[in-house]
PDB file as gemmi writes it, atoms N, CA and C in Angstrom:
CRYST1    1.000    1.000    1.000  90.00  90.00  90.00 P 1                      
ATOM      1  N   UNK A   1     104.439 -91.828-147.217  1.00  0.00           N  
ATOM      2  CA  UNK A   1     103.204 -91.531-147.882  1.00  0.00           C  
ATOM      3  C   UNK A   1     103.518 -90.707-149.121  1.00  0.00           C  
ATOM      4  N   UNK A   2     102.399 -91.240-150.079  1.00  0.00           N  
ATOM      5  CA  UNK A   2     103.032 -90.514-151.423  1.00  0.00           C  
ATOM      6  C   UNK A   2     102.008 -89.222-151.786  1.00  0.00           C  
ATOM      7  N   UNK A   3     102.249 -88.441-152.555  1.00  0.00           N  
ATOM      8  CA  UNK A   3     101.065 -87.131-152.966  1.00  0.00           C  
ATOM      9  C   UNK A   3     100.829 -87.600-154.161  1.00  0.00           C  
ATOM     10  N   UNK A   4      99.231 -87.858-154.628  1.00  0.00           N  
ATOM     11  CA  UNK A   4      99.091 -88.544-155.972  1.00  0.00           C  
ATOM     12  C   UNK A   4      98.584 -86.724-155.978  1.00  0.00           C  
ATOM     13  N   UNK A   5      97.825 -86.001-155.858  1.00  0.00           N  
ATOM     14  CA  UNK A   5      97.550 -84.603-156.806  1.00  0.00           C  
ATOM     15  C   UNK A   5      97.491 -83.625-155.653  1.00  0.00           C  
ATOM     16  N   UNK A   6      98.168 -82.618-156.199  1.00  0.00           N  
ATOM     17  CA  UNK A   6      97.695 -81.308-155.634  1.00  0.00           C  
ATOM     18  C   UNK A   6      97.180 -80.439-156.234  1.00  0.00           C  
ATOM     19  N   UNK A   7      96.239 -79.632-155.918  1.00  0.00           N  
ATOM     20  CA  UNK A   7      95.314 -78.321-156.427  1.00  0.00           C  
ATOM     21  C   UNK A   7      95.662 -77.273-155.968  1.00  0.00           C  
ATOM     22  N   UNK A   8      95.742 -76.012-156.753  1.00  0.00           N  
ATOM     23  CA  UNK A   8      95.959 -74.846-156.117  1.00  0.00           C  
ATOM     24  C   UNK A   8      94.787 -74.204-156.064  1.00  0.00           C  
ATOM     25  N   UNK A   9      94.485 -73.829-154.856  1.00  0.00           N  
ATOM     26  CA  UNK A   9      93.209 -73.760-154.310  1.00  0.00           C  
ATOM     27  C   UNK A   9      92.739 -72.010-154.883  1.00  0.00           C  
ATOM     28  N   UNK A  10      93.810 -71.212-155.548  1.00  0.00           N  
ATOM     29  CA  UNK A  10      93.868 -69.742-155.684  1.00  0.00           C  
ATOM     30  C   UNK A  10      93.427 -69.995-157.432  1.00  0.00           C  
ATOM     31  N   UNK A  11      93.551 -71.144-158.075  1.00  0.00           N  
ATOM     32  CA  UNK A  11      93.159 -71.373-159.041  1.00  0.00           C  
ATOM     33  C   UNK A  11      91.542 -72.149-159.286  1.00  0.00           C  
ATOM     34  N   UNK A  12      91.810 -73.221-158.198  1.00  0.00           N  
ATOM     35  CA  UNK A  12      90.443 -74.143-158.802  1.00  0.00           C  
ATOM     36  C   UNK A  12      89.700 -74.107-157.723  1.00  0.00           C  
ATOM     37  N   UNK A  13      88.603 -73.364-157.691  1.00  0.00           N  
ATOM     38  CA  UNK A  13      87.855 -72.765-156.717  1.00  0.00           C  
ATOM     39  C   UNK A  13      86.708 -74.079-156.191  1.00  0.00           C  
ATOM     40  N   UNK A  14      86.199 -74.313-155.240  1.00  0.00           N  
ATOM     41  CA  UNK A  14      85.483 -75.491-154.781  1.00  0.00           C  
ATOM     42  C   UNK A  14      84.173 -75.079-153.786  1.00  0.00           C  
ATOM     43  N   UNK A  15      83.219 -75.022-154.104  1.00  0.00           N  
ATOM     44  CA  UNK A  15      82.021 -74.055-153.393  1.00  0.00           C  
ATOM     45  C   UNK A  15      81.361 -75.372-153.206  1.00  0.00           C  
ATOM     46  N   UNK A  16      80.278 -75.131-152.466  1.00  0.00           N  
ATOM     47  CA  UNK A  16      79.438 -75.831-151.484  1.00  0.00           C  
ATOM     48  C   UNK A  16      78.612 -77.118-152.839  1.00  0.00           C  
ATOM     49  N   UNK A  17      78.295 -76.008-154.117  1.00  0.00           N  
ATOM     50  CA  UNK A  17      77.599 -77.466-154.830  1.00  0.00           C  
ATOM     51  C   UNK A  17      79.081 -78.294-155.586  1.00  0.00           C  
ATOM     52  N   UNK A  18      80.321 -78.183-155.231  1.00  0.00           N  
ATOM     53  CA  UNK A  18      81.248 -79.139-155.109  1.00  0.00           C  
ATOM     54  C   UNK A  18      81.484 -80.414-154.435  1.00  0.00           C  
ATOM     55  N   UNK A  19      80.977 -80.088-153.540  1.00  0.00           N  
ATOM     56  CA  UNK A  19      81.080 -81.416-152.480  1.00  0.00           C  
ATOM     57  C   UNK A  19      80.637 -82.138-152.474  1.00  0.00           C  
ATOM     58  N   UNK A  20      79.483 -82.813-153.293  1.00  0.00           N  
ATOM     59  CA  UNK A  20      78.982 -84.204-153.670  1.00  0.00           C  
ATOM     60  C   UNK A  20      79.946 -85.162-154.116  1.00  0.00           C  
ATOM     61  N   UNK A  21      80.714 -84.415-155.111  1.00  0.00           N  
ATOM     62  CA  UNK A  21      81.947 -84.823-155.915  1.00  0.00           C  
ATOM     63  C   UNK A  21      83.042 -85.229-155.231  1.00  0.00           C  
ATOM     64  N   UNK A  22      83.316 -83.862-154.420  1.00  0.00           N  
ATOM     65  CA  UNK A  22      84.563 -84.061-154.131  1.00  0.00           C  
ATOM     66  C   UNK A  22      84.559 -85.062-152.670  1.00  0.00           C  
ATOM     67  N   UNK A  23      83.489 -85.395-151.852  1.00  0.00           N  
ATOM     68  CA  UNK A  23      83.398 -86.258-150.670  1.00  0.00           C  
ATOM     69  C   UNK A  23      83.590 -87.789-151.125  1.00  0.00           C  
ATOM     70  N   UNK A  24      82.704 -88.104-152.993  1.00  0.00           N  
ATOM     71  CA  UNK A  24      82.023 -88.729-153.123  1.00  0.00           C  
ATOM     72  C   UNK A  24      83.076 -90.126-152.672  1.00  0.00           C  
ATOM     73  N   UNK A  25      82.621 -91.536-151.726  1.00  0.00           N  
ATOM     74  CA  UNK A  25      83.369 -92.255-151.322  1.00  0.00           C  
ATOM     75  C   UNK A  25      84.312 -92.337-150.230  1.00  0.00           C  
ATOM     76  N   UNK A  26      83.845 -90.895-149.697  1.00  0.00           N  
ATOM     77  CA  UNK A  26      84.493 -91.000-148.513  1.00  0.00           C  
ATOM     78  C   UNK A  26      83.633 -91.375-146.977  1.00  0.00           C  
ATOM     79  N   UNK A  27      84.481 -91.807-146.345  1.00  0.00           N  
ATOM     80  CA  UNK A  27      83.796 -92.248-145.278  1.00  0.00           C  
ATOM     81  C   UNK A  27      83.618 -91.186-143.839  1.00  0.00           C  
ATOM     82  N   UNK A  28      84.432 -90.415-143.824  1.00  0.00           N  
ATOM     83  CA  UNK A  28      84.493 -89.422-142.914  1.00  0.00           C  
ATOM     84  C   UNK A  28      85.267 -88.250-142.915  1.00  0.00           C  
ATOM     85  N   UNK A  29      84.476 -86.961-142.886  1.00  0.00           N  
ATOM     86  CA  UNK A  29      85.012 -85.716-142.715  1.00  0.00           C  
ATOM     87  C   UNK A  29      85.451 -85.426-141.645  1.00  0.00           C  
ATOM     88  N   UNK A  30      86.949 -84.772-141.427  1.00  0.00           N  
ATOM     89  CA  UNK A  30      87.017 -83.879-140.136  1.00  0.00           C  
ATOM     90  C   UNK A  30      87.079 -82.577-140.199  1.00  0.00           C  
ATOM     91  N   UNK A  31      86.425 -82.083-139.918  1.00  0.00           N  
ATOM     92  CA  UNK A  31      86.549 -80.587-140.147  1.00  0.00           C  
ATOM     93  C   UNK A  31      87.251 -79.833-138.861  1.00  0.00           C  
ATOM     94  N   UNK A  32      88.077 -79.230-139.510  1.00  0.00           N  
ATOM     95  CA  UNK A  32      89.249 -78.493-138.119  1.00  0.00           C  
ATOM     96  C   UNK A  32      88.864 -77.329-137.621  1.00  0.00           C  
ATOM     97  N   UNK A  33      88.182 -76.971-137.004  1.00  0.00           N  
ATOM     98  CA  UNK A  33      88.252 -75.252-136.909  1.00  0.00           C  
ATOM     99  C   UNK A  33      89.003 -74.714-134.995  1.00  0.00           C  
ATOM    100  N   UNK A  34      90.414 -74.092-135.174  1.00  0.00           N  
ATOM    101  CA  UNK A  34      90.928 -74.127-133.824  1.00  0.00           C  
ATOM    102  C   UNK A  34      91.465 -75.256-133.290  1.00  0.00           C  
ATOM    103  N   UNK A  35      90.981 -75.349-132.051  1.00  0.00           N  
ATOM    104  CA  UNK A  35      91.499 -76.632-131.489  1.00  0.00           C  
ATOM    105  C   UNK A  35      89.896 -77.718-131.533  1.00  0.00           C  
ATOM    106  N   UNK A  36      89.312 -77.903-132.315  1.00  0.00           N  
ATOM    107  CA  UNK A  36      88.142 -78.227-132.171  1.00  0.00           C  
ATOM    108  C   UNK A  36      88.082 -79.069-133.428  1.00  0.00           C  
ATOM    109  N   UNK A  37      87.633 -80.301-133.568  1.00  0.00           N  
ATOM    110  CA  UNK A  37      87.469 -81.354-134.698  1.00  0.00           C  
ATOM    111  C   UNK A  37      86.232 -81.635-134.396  1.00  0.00           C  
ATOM    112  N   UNK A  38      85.493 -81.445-135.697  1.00  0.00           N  
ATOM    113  CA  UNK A  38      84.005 -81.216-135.419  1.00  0.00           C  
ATOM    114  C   UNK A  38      83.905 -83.213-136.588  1.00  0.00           C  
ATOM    115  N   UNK A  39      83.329 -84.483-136.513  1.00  0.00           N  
ATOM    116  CA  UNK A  39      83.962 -85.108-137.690  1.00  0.00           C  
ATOM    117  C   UNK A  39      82.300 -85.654-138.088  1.00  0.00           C  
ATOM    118  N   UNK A  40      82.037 -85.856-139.171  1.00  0.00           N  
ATOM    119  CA  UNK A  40      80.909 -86.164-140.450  1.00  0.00           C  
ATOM    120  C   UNK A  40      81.089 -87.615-140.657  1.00  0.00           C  
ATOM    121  N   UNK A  41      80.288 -88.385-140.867  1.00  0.00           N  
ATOM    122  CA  UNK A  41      80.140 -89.772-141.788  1.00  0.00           C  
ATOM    123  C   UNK A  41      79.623 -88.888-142.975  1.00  0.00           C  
ATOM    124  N   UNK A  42      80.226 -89.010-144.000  1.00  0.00           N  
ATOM    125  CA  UNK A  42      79.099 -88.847-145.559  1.00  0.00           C  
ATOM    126  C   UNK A  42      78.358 -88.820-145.150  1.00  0.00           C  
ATOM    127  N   UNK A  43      78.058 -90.029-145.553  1.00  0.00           N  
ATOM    128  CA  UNK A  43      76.574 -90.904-145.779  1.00  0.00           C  
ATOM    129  C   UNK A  43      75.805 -90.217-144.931  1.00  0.00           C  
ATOM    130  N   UNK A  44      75.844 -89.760-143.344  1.00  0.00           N  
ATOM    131  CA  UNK A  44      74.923 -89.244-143.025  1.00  0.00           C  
ATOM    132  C   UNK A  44      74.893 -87.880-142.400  1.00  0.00           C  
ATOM    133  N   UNK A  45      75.882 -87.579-142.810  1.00  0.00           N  
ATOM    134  CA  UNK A  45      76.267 -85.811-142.552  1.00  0.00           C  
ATOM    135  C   UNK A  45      75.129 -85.029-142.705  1.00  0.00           C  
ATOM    136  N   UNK A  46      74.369 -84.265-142.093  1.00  0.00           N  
ATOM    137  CA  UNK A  46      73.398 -83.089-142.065  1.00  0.00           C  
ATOM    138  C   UNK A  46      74.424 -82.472-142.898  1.00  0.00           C  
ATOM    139  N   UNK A  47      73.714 -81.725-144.401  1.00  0.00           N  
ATOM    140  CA  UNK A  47      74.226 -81.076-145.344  1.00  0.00           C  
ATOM    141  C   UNK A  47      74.418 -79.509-144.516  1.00  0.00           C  
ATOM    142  N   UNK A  48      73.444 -78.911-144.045  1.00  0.00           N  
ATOM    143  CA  UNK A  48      73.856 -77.412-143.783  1.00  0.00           C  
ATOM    144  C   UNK A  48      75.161 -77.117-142.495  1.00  0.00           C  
ATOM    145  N   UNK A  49      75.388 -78.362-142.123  1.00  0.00           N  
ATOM    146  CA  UNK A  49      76.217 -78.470-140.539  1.00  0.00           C  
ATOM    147  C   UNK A  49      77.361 -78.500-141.231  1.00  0.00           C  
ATOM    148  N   UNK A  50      77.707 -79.225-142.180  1.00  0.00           N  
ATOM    149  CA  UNK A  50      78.579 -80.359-143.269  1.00  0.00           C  
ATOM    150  C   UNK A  50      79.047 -78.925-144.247  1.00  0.00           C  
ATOM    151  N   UNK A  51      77.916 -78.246-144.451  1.00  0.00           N  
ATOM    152  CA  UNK A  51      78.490 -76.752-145.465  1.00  0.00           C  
ATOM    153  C   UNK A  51      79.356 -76.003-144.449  1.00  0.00           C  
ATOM    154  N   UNK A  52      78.729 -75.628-143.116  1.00  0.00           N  
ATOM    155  CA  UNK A  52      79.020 -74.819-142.269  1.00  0.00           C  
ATOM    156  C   UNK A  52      80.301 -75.184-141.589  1.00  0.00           C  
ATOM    157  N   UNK A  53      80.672 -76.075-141.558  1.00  0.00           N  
ATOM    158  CA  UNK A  53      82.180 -76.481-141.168  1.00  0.00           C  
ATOM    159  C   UNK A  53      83.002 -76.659-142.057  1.00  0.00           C  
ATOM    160  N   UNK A  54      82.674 -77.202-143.113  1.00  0.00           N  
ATOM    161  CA  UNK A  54      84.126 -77.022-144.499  1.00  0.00           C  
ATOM    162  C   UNK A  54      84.184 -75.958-145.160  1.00  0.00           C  
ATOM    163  N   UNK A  55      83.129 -75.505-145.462  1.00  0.00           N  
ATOM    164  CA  UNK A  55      83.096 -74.080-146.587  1.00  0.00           C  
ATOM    165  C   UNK A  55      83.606 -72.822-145.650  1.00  0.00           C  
ATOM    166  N   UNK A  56      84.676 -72.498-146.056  1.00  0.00           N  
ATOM    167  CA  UNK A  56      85.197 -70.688-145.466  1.00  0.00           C  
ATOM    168  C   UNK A  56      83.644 -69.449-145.640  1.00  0.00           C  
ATOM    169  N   UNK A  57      84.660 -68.294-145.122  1.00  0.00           N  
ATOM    170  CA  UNK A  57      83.811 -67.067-145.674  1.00  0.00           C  
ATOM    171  C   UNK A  57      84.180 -66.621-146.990  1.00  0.00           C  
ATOM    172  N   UNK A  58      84.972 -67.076-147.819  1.00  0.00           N  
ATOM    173  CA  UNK A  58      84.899 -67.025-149.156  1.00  0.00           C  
ATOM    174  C   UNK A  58      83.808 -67.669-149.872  1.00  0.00           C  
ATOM    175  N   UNK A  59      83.350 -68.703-149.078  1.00  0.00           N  
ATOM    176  CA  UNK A  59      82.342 -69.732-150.116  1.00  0.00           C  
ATOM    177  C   UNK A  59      82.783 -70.793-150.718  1.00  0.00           C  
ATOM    178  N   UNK A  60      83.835 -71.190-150.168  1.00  0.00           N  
ATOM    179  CA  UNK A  60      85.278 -72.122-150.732  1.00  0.00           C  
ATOM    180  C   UNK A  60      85.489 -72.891-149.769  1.00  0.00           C  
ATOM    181  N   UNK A  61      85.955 -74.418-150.035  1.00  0.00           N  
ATOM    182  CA  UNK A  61      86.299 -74.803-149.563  1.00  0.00           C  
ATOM    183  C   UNK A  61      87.423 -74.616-148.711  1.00  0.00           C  
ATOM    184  N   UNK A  62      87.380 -74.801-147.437  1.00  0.00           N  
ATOM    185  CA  UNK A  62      88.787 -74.115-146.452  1.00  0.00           C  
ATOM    186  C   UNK A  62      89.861 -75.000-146.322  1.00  0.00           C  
ATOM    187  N   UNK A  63      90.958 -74.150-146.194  1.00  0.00           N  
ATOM    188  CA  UNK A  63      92.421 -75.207-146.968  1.00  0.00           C  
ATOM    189  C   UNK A  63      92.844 -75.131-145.187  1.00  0.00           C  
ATOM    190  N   UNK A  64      93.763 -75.727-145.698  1.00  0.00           N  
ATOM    191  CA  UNK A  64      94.269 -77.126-146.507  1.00  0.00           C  
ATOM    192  C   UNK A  64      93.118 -77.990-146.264  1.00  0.00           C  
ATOM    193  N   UNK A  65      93.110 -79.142-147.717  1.00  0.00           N  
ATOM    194  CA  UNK A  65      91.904 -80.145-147.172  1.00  0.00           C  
ATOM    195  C   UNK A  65      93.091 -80.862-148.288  1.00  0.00           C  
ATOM    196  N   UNK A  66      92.856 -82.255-147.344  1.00  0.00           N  
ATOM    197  CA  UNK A  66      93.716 -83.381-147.553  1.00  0.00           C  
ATOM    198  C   UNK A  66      92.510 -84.807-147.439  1.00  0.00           C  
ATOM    199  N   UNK A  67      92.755 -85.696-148.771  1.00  0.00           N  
ATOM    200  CA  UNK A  67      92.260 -86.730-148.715  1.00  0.00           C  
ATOM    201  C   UNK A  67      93.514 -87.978-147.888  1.00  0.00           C  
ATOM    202  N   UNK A  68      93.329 -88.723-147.094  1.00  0.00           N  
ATOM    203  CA  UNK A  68      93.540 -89.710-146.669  1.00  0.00           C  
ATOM    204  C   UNK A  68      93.209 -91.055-146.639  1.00  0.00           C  
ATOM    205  N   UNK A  69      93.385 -91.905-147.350  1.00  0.00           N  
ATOM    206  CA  UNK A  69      92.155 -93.443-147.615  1.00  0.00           C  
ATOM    207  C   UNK A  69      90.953 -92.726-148.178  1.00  0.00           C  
ATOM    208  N   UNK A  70      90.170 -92.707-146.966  1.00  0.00           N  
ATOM    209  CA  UNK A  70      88.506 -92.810-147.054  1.00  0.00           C  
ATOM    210  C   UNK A  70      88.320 -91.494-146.411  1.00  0.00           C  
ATOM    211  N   UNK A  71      89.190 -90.773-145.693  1.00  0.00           N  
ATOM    212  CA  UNK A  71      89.258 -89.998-144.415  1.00  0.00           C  
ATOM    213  C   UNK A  71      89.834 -88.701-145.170  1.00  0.00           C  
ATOM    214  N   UNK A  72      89.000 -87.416-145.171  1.00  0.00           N  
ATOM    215  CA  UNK A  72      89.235 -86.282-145.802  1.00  0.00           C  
ATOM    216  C   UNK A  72      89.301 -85.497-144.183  1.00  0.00           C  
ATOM    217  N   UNK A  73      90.428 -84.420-144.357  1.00  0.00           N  
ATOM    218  CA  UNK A  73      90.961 -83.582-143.384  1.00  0.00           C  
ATOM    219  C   UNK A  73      90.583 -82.152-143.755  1.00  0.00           C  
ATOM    220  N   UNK A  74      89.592 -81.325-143.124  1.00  0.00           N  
ATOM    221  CA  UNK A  74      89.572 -79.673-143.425  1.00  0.00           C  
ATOM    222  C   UNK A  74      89.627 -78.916-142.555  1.00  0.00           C  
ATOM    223  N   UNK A  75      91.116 -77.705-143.060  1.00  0.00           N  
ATOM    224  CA  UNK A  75      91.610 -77.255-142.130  1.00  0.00           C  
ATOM    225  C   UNK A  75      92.504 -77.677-141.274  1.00  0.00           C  
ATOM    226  N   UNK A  76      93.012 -76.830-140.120  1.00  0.00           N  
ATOM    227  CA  UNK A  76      94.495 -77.593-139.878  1.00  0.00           C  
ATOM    228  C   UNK A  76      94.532 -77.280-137.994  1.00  0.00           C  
ATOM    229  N   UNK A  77      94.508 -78.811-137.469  1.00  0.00           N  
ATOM    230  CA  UNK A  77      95.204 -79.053-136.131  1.00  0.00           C  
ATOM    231  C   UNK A  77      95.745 -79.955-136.313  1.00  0.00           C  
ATOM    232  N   UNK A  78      97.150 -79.422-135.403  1.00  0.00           N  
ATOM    233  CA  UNK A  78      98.040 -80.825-135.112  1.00  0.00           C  
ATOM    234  C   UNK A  78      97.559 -81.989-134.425  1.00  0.00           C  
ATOM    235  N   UNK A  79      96.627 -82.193-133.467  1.00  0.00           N  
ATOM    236  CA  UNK A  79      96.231 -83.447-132.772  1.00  0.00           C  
ATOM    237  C   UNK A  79      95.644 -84.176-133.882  1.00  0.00           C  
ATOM    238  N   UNK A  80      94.404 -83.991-134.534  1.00  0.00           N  
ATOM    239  CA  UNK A  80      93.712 -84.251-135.621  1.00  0.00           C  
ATOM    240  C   UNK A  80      94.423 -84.832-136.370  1.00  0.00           C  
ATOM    241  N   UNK A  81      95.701 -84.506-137.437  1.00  0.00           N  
ATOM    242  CA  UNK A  81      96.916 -84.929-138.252  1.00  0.00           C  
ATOM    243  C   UNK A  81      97.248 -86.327-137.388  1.00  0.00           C  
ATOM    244  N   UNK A  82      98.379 -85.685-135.966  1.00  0.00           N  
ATOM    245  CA  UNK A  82      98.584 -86.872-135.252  1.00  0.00           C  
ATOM    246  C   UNK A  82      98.036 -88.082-135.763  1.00  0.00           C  
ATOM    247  N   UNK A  83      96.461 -87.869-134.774  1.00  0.00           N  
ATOM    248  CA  UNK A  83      95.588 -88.990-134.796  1.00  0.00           C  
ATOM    249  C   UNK A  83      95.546 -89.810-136.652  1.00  0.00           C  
ATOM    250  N   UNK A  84      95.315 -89.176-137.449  1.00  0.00           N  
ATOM    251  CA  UNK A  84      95.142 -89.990-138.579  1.00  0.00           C  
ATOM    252  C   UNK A  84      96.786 -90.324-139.175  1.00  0.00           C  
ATOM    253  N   UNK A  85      97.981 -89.246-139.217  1.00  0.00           N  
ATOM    254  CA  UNK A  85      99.182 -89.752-139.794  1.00  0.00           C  
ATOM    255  C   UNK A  85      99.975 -90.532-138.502  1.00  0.00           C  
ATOM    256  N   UNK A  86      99.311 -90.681-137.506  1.00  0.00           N  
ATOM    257  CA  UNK A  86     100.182 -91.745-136.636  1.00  0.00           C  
ATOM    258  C   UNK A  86     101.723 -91.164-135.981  1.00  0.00           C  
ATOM    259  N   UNK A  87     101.411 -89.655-135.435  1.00  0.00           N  
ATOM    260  CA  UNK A  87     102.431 -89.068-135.342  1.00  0.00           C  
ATOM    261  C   UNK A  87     102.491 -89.361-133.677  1.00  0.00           C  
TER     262      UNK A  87                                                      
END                                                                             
């Protein structure tokens, strides 16, 4: 697998009215928090559930967040990874 861009997240800050943009075309969020994968369709994600699981207590998007295909990753468990990089 190749890395087409990385962001440094201490530079380019990504808050809640970001995420129209940055989802836009994707088909499913997972949001990581613990051992717990909470996962979103876009299209029909409840916006305040959808804020409340990607956005940190900074107001920022919570790292690592990795696009995959269609399939965006936020936050970090190993099963979750597994399951989408086929580990």
């Amino acid at each position: 697998m190749a890395v087409r861009e990385t962001v440094d997240a201490r530079k380019q800050r990504f808050g809640p009215e970001a995420l129209d943009e940055l989802f836009e075309g994707a088909r499913e969020i997972v949001a990581i928090k613990g051992k717990r994968a909470l996962r979103f369709e876009w299209k029909d994600a409840g916006r305040a559930e959808l804020e409340k699981a990607v956005i940190g207590p900074s107001g920022n998007l919570r790292a690592p967040a990795l696009r995959v295909g269609k399939t965006w990753l936020v936050g970090f468990g190993e099963e979750a990874y597994d399951e989408v990089f086929g580990g």
